[in-house]
PDB file of N, CA, C, O and CB in Angstrom:
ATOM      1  N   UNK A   1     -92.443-221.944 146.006  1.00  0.00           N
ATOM      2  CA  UNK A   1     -92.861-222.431 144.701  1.00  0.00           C
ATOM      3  C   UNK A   1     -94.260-221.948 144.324  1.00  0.00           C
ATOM      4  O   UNK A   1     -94.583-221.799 143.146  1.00  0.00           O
ATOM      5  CB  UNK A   1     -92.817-223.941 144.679  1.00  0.00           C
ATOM      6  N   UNK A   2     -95.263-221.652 145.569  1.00  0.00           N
ATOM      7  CA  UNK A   2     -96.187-221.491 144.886  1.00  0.00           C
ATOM      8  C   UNK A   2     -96.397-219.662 144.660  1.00  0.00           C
ATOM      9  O   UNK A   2     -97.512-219.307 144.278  1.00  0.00           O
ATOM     10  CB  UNK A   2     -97.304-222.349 145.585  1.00  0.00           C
ATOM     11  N   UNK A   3     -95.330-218.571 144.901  1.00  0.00           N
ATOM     12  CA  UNK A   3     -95.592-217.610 144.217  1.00  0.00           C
ATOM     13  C   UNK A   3     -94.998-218.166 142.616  1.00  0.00           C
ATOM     14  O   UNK A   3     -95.717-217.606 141.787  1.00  0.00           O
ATOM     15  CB  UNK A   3     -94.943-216.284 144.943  1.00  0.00           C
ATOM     16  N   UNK A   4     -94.148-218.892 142.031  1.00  0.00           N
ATOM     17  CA  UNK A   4     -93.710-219.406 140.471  1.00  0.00           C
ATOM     18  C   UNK A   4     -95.207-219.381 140.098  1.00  0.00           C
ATOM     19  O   UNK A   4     -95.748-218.594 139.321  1.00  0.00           O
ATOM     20  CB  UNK A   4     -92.787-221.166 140.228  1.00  0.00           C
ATOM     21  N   UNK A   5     -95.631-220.129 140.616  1.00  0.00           N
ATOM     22  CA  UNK A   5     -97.001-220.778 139.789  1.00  0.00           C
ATOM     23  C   UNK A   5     -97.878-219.489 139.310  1.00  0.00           C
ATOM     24  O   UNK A   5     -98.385-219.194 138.228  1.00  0.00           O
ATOM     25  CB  UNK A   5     -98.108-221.884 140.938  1.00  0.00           C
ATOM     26  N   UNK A   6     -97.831-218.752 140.772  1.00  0.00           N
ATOM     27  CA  UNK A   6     -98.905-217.928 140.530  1.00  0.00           C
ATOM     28  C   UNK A   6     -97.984-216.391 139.393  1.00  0.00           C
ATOM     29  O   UNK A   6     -98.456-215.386 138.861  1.00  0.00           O
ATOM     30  CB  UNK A   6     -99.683-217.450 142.413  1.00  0.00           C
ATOM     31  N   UNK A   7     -97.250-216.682 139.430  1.00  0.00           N
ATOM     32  CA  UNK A   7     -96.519-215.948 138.857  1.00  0.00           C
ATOM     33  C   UNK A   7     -96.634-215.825 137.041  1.00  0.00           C
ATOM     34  O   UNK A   7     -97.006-214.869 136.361  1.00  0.00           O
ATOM     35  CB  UNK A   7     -95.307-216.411 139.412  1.00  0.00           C
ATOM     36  N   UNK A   8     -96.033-217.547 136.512  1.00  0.00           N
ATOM     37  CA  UNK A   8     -97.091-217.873 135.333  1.00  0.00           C
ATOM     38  C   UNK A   8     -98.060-217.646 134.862  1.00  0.00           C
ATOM     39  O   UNK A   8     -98.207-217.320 133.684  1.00  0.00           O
ATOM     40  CB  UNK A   8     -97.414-218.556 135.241  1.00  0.00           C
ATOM     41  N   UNK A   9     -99.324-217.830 136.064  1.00  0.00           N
ATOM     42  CA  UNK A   9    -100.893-217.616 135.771  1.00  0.00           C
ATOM     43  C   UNK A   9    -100.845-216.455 135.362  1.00  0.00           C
ATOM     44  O   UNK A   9    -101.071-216.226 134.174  1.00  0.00           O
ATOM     45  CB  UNK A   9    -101.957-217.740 136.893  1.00  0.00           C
ATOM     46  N   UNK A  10    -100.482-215.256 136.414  1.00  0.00           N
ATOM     47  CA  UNK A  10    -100.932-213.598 135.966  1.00  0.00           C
ATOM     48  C   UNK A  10     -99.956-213.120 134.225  1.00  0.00           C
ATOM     49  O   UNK A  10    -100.068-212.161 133.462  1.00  0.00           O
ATOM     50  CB  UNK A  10    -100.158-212.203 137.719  1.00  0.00           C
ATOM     51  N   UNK A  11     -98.989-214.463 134.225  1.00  0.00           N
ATOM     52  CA  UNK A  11     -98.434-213.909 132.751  1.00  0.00           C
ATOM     53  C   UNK A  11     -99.350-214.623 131.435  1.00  0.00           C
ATOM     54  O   UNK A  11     -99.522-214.028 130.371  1.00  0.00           O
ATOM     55  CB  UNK A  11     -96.585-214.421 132.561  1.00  0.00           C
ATOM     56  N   UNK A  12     -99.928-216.092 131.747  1.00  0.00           N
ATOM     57  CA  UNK A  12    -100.701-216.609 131.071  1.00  0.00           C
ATOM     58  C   UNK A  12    -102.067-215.457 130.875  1.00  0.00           C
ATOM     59  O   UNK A  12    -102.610-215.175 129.807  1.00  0.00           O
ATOM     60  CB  UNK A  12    -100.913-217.974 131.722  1.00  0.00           C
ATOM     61  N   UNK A  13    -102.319-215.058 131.890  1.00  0.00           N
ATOM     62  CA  UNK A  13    -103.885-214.236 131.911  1.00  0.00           C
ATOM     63  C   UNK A  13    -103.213-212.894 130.905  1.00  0.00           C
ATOM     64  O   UNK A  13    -103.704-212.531 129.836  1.00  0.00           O
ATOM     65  CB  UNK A  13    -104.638-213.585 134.013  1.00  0.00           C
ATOM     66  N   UNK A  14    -102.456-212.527 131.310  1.00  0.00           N
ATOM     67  CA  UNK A  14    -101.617-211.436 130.028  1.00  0.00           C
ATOM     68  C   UNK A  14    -101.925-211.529 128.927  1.00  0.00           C
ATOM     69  O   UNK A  14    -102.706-210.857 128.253  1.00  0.00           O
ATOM     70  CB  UNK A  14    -100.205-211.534 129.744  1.00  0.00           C
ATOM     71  N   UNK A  15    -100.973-212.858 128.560  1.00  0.00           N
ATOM     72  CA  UNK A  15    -100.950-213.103 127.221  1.00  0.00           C
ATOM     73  C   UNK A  15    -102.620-213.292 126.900  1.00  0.00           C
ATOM     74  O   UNK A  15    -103.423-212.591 126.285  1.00  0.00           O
ATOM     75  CB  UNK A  15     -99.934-214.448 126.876  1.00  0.00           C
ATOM     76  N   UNK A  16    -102.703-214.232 127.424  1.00  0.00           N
ATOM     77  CA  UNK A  16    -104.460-214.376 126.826  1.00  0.00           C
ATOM     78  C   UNK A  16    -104.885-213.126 126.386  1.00  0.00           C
ATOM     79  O   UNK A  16    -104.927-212.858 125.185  1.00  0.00           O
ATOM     80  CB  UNK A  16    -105.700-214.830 128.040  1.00  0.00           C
ATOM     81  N   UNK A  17    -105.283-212.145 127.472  1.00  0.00           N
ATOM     82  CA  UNK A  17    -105.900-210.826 127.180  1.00  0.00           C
ATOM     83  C   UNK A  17    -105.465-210.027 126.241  1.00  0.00           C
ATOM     84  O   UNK A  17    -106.269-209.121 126.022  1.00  0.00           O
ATOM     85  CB  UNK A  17    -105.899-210.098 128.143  1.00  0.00           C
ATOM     86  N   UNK A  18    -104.454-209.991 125.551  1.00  0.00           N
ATOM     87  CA  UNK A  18    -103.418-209.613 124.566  1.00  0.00           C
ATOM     88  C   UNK A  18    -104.016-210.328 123.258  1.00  0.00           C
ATOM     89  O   UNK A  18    -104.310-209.679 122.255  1.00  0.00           O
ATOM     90  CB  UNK A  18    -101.807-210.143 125.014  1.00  0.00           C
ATOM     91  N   UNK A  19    -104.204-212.026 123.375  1.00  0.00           N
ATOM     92  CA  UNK A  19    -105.052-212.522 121.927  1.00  0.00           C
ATOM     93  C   UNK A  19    -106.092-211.653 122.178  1.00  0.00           C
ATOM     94  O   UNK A  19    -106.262-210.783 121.323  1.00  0.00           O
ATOM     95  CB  UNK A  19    -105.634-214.275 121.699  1.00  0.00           C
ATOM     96  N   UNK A  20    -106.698-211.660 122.957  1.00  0.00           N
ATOM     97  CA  UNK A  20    -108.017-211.364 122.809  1.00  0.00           C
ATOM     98  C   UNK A  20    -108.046-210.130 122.540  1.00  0.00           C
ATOM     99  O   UNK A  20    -108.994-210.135 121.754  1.00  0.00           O
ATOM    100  CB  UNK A  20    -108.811-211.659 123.812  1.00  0.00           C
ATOM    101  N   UNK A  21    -107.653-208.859 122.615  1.00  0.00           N
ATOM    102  CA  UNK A  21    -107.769-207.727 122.048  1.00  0.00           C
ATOM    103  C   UNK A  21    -107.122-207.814 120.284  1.00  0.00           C
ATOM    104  O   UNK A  21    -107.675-207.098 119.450  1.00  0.00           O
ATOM    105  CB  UNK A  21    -106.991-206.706 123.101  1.00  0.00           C
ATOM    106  N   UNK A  22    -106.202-208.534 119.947  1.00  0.00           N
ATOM    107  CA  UNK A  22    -105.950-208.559 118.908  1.00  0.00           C
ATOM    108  C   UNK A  22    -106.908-209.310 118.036  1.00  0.00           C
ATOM    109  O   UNK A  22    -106.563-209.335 116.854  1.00  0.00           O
ATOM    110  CB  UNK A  22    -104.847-208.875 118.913  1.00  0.00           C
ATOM    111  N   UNK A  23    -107.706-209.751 118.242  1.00  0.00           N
ATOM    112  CA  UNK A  23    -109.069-210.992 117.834  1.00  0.00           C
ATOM    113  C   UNK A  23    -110.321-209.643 117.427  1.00  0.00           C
ATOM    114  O   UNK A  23    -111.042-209.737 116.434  1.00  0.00           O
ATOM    115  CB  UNK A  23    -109.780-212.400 119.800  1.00  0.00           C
ATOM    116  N   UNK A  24    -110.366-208.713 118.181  1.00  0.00           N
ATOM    117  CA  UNK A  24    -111.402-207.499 118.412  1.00  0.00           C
ATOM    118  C   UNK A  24    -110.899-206.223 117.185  1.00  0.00           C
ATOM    119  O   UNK A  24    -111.554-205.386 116.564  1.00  0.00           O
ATOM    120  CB  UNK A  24    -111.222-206.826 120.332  1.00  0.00           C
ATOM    121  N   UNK A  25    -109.687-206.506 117.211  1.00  0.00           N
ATOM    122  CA  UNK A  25    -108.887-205.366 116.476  1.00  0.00           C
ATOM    123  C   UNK A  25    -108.933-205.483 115.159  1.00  0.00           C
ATOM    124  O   UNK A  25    -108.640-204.513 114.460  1.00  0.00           O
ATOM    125  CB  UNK A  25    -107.483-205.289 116.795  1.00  0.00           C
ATOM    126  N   UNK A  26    -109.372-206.895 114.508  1.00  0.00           N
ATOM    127  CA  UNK A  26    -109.424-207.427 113.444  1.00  0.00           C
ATOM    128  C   UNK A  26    -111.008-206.856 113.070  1.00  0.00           C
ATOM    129  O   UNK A  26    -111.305-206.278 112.024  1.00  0.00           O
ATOM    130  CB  UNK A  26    -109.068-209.009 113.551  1.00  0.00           C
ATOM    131  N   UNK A  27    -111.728-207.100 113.946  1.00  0.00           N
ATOM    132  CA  UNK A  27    -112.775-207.037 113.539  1.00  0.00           C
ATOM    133  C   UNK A  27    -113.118-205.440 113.117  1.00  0.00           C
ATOM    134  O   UNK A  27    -113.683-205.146 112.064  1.00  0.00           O
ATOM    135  CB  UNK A  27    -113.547-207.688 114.498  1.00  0.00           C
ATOM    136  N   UNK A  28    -112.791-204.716 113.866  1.00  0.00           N
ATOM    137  CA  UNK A  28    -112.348-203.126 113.686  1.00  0.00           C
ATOM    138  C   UNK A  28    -112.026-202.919 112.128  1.00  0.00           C
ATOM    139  O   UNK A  28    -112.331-201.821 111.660  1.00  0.00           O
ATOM    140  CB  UNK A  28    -110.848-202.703 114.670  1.00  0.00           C
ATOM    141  N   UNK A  29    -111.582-203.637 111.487  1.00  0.00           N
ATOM    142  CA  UNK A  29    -111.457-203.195 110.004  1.00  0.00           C
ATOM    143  C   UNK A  29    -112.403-203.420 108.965  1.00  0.00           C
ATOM    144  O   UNK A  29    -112.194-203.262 107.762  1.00  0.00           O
ATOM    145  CB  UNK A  29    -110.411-203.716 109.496  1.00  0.00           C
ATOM    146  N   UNK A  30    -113.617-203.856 109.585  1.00  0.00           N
ATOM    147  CA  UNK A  30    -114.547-203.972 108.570  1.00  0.00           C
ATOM    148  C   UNK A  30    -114.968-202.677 108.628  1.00  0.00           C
ATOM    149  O   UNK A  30    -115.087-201.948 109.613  1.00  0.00           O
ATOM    150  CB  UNK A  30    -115.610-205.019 108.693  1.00  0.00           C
ATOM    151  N   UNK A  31    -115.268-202.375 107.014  1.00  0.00           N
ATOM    152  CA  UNK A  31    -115.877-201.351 106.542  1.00  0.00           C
ATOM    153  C   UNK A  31    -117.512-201.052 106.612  1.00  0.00           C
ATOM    154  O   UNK A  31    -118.301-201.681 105.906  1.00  0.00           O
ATOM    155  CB  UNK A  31    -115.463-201.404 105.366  1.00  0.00           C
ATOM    156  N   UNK A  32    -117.895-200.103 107.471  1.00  0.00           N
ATOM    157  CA  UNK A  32    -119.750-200.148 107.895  1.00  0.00           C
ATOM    158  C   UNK A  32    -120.214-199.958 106.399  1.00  0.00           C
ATOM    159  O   UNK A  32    -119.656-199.521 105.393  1.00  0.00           O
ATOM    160  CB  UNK A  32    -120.544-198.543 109.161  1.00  0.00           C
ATOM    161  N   UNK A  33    -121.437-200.456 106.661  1.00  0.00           N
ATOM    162  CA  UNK A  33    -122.283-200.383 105.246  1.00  0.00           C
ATOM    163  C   UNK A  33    -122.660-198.962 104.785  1.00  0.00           C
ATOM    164  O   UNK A  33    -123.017-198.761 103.624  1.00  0.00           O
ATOM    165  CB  UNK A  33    -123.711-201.194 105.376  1.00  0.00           C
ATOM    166  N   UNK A  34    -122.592-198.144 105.546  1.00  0.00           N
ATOM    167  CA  UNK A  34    -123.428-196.801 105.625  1.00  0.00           C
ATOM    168  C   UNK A  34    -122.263-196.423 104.366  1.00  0.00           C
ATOM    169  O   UNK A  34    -122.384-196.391 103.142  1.00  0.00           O
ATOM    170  CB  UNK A  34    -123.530-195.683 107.444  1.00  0.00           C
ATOM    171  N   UNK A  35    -120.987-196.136 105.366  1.00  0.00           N
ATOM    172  CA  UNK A  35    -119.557-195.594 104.721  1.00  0.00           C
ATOM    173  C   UNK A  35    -119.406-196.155 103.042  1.00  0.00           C
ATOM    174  O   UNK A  35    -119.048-195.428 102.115  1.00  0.00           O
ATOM    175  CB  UNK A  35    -118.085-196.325 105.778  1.00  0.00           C
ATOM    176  N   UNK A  36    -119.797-197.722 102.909  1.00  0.00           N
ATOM    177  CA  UNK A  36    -119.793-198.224 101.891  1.00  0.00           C
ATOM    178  C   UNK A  36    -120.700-197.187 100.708  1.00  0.00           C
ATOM    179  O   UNK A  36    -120.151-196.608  99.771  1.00  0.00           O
ATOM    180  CB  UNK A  36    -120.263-199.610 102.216  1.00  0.00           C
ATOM    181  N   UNK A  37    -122.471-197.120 101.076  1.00  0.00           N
ATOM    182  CA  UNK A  37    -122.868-196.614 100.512  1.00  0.00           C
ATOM    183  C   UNK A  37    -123.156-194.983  99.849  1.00  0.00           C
ATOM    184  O   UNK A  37    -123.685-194.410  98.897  1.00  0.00           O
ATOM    185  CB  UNK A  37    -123.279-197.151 100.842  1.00  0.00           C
ATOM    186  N   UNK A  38    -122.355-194.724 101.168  1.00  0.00           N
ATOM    187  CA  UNK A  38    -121.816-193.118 100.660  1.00  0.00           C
ATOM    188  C   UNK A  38    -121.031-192.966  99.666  1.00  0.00           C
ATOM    189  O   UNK A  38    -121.422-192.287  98.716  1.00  0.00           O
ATOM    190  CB  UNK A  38    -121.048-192.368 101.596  1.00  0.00           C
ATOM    191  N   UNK A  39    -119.415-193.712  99.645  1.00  0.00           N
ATOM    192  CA  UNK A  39    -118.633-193.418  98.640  1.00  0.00           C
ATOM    193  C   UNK A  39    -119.593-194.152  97.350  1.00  0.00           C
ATOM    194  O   UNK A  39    -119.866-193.471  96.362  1.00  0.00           O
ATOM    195  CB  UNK A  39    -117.018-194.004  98.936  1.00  0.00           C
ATOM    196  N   UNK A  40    -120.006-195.404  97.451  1.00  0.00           N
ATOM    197  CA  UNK A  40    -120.852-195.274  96.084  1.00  0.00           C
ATOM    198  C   UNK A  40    -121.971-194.328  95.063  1.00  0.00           C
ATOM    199  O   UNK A  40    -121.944-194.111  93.852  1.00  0.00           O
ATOM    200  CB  UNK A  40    -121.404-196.100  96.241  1.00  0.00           C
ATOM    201  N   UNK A  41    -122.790-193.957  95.977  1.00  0.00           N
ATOM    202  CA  UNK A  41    -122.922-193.083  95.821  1.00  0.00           C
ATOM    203  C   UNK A  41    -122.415-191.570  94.959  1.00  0.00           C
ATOM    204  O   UNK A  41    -122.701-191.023  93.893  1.00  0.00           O
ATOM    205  CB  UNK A  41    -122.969-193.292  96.573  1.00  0.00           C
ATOM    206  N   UNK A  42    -121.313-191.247  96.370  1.00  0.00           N
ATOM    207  CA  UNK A  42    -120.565-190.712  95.521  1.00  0.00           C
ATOM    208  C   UNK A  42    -119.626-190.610  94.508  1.00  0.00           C
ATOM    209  O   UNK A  42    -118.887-189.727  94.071  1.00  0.00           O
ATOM    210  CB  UNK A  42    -120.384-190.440  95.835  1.00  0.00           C
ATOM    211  N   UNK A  43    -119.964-192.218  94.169  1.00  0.00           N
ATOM    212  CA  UNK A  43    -118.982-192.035  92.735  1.00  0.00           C
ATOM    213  C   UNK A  43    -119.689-192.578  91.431  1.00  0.00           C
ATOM    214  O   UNK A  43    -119.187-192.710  90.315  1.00  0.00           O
ATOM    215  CB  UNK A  43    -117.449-192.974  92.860  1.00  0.00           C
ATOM    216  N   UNK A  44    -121.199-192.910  91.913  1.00  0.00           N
ATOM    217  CA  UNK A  44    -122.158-192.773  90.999  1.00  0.00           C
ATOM    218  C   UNK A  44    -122.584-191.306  90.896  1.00  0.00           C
ATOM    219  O   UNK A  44    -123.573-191.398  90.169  1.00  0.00           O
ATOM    220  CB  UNK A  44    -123.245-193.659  91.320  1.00  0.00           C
ATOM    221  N   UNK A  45    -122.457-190.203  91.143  1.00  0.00           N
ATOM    222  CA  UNK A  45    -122.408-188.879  91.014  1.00  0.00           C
ATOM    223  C   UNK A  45    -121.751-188.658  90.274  1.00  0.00           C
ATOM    224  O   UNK A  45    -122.230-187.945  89.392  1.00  0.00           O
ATOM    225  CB  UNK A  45    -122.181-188.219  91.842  1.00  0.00           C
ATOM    226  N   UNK A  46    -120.303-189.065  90.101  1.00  0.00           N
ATOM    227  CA  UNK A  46    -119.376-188.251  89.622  1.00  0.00           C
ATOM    228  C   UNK A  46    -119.173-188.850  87.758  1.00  0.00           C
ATOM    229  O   UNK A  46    -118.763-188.330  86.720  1.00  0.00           O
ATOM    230  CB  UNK A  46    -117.907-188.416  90.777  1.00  0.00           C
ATOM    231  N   UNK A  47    -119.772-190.296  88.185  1.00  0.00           N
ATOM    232  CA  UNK A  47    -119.837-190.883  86.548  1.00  0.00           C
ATOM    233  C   UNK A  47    -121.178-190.338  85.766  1.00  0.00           C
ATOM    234  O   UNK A  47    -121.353-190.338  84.548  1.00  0.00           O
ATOM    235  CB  UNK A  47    -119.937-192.759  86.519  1.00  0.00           C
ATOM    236  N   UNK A  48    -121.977-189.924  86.672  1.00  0.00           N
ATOM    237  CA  UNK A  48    -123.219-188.997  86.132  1.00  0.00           C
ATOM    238  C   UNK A  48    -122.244-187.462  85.328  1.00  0.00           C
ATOM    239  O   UNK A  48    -122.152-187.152  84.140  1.00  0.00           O
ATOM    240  CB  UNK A  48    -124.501-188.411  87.900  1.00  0.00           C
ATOM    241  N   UNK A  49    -121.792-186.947  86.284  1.00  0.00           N
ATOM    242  CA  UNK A  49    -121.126-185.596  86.035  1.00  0.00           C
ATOM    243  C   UNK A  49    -120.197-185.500  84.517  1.00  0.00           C
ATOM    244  O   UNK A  49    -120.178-184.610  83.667  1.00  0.00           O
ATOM    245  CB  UNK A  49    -120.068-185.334  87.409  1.00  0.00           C
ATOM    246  N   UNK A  50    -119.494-186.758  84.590  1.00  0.00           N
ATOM    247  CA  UNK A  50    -118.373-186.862  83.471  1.00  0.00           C
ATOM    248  C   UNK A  50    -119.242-187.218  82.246  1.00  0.00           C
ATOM    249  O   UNK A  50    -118.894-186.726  81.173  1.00  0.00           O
ATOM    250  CB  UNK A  50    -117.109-188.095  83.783  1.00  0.00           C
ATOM    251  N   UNK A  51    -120.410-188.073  82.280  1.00  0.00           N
ATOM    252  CA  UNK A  51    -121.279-188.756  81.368  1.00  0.00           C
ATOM    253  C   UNK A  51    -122.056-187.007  80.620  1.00  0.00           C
ATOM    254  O   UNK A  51    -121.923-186.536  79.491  1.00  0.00           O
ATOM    255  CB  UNK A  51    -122.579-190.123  82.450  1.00  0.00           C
ATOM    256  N   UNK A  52    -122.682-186.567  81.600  1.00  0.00           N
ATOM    257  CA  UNK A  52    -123.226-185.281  81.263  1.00  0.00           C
ATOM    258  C   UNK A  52    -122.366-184.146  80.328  1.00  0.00           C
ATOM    259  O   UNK A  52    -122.633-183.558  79.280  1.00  0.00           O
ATOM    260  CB  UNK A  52    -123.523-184.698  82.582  1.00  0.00           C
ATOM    261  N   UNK A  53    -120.812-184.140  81.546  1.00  0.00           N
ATOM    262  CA  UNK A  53    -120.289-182.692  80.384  1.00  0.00           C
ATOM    263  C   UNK A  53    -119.150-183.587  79.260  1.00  0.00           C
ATOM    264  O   UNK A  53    -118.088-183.109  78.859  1.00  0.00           O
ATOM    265  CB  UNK A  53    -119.054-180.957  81.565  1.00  0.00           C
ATOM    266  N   UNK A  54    -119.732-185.092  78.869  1.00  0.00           N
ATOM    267  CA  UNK A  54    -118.930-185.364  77.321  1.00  0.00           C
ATOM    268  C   UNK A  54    -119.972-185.076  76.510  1.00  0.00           C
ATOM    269  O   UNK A  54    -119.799-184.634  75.374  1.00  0.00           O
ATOM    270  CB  UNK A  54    -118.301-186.992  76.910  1.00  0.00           C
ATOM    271  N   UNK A  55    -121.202-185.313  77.053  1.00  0.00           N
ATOM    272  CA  UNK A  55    -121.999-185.357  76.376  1.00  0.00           C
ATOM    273  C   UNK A  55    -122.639-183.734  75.886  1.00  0.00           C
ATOM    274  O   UNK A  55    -122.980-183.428  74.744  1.00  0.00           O
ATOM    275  CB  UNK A  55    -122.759-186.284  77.026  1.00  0.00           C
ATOM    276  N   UNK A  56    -122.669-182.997  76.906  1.00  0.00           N
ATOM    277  CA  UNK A  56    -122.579-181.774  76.329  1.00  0.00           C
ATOM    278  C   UNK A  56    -121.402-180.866  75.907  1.00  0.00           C
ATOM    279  O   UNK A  56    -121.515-179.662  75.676  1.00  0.00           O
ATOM    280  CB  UNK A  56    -123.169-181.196  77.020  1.00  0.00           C
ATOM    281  N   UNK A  57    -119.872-181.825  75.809  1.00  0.00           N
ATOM    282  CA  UNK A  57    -118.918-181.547  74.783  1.00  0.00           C
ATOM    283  C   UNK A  57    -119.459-181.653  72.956  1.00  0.00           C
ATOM    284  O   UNK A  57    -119.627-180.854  72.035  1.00  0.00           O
ATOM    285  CB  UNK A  57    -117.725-182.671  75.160  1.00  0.00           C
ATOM    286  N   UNK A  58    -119.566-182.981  73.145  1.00  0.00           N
ATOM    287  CA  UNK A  58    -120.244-183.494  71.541  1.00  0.00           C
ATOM    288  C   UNK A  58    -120.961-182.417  71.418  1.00  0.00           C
ATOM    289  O   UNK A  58    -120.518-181.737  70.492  1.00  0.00           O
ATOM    290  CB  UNK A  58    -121.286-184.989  71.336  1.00  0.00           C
ATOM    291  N   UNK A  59    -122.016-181.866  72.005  1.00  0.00           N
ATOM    292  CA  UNK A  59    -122.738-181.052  71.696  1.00  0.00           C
ATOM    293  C   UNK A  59    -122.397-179.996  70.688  1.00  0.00           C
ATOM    294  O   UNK A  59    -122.749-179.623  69.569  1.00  0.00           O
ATOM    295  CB  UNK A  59    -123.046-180.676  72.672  1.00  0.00           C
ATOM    296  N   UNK A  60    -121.412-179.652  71.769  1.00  0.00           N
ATOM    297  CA  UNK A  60    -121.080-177.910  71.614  1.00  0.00           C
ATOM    298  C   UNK A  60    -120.143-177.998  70.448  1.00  0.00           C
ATOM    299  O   UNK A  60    -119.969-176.943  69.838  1.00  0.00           O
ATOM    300  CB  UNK A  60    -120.206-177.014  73.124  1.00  0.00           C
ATOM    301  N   UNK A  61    -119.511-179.061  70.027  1.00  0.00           N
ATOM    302  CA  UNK A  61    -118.412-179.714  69.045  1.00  0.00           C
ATOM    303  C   UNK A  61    -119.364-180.047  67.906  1.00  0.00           C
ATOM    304  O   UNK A  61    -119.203-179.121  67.111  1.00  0.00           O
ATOM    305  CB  UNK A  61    -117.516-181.180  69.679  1.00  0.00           C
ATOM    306  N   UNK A  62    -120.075-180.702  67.517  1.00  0.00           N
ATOM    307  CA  UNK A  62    -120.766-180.880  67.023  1.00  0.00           C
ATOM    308  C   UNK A  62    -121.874-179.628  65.952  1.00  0.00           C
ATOM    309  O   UNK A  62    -122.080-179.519  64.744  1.00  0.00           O
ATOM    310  CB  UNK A  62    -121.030-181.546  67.940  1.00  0.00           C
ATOM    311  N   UNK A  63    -122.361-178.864  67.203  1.00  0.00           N
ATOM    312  CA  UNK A  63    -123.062-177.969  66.425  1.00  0.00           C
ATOM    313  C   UNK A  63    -122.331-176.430  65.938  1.00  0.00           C
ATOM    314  O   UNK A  63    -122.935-175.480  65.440  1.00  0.00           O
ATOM    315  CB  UNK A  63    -124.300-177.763  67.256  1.00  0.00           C
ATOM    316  N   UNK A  64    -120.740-176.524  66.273  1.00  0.00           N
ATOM    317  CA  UNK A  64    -120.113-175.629  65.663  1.00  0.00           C
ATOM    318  C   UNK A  64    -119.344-175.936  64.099  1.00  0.00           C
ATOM    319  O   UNK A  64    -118.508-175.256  63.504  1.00  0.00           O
ATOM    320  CB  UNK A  64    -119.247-175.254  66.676  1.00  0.00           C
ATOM    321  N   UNK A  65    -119.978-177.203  63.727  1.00  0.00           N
ATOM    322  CA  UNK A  65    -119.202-177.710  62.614  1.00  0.00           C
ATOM    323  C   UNK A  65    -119.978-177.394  61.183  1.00  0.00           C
ATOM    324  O   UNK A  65    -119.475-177.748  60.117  1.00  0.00           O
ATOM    325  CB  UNK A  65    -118.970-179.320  62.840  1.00  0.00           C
TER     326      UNK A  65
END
């Protein structure tokens, strides 16, 4: 009987270790701040870019009229 017992334990210690990597794995999906501020960044660039060539559309539209 007492390999049963001990038998349980090493499956209890399993499972445990099993939450516990899935507890860690969660945390793994936060997004770093760095990564955050890059794509902003880069997509404050790109609303610069689009802002610039409407604006030098009007232009060019504008002074051919």
């Amino acid at each position: 009987m007492l390999w049963l017992k001990q038998l349980i334990a090493a499956i209890l210690d399993w499972l445990t270790g099993l939450a516990r990597e899935d507890k860690k794995a969660a945390d793994a999906d936060k997004i770093p701040e760095e990564l955050k501020s890059k794509w902003k960044e880069r997509i404050m660039e790109m609303e610069r870019k689009v802002k610039n060539n409407e604006t030098t559309s009007q232009n060019l539209s504008s002074s051919g009229d």
